[in-house]
C-alpha positions, 0 to 999 in steps of 0.5 A: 451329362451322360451320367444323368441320362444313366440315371434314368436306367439306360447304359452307355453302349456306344461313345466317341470323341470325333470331328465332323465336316460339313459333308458328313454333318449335311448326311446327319441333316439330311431331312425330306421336302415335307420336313423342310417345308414344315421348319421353313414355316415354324421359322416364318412363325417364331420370326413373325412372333420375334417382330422380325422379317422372314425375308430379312433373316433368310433373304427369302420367304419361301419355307421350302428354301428357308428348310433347307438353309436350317439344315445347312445351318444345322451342318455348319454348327456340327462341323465347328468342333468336337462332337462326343457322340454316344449311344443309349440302349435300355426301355424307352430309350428315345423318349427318356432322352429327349425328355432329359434332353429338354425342348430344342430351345434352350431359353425355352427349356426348364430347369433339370433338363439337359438343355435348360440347364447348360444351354445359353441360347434361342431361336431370336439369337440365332435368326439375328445372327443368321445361324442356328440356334446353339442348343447344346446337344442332339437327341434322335426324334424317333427309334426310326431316326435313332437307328439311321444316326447311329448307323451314319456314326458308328459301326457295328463293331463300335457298339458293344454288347454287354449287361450290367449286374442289375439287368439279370435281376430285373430281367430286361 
């Protein structure tokens, strides 16, 4: 997967195979009232247009609480095995990959992007089953997100430095 976001002219300057717990994975979800409160009410919409309950799924209709437990959901699933995490650097590195990286759905995410192609699951699977959706992989949102992750997974000593034999050609 990393060789195709290479592709897109960004360079690896960061990597690591690791387990997280819970604790550290609720650090990496660790989002404001306003964000709870906005994926609370995307929840109750895409369980109203899956014909299912709010209350069912979540055992309560309240959006703020129903936030909170996405990202209790979202900290399990990251505490359950392996985490390759890795670090891009290079222009518009948070937009090429999130492009690559395809929607947060699998099921709805097209072909030729990350997602779309090795990703099995969807938002349906993962409400009737009272966990998150198993999208494969995470991509920061913004650069201001970006920086805190990267901050909350590596250190500094961990990012290294360097340039490949292109960038003095093109001078970026």
């Amino acid at each position: 997967m990393q060789y195709r976001l290479e592709q897109t002219g960004l360079k690896i300057v960061g990597a690591k195979l690791l387990r997280v717990d819970k604790l550290f994975g609720s650090k990496h979800y660790n989002h404001n009232d306003e964000w709870k409160e906005m994926v609370g009410k995307r929840n109750v919409a895409d369980c109203e247009k899956f014909g299912l309950d709010a209350k069912d799924v979540f055992g309560t209709e309240d959006v703020k609480r129903i936030g909170e437990m996405v990202d209790e959901r979202n900290a399990d699933f990251l505490a359950s095995g392996p985490v390759f995490a890795i670090v891009f650097e290079g222009p518009n590195a948070v937009a090429k990959v999130r492009n690559m990286v395809g929607s947060t759905f699998p099921d709805t995410a097209p072909p030729g992007t990350i997602r779309g192609d090795y990703g099995l699951d969807s938002a349906f699977s993962g409400m009737i089953r009272k966990r998150t959706t198993y999208n494969v992989i995470h991509a920061s949102g913004s650069v201001d997100e970006a920086v805190q992750e990267i901050g909350l997974w590596f250190k500094p000593e961990e990012l290294i430095d360097y340039k490949r034999v292109h960038e003095d050609l093109y001078s970026y």
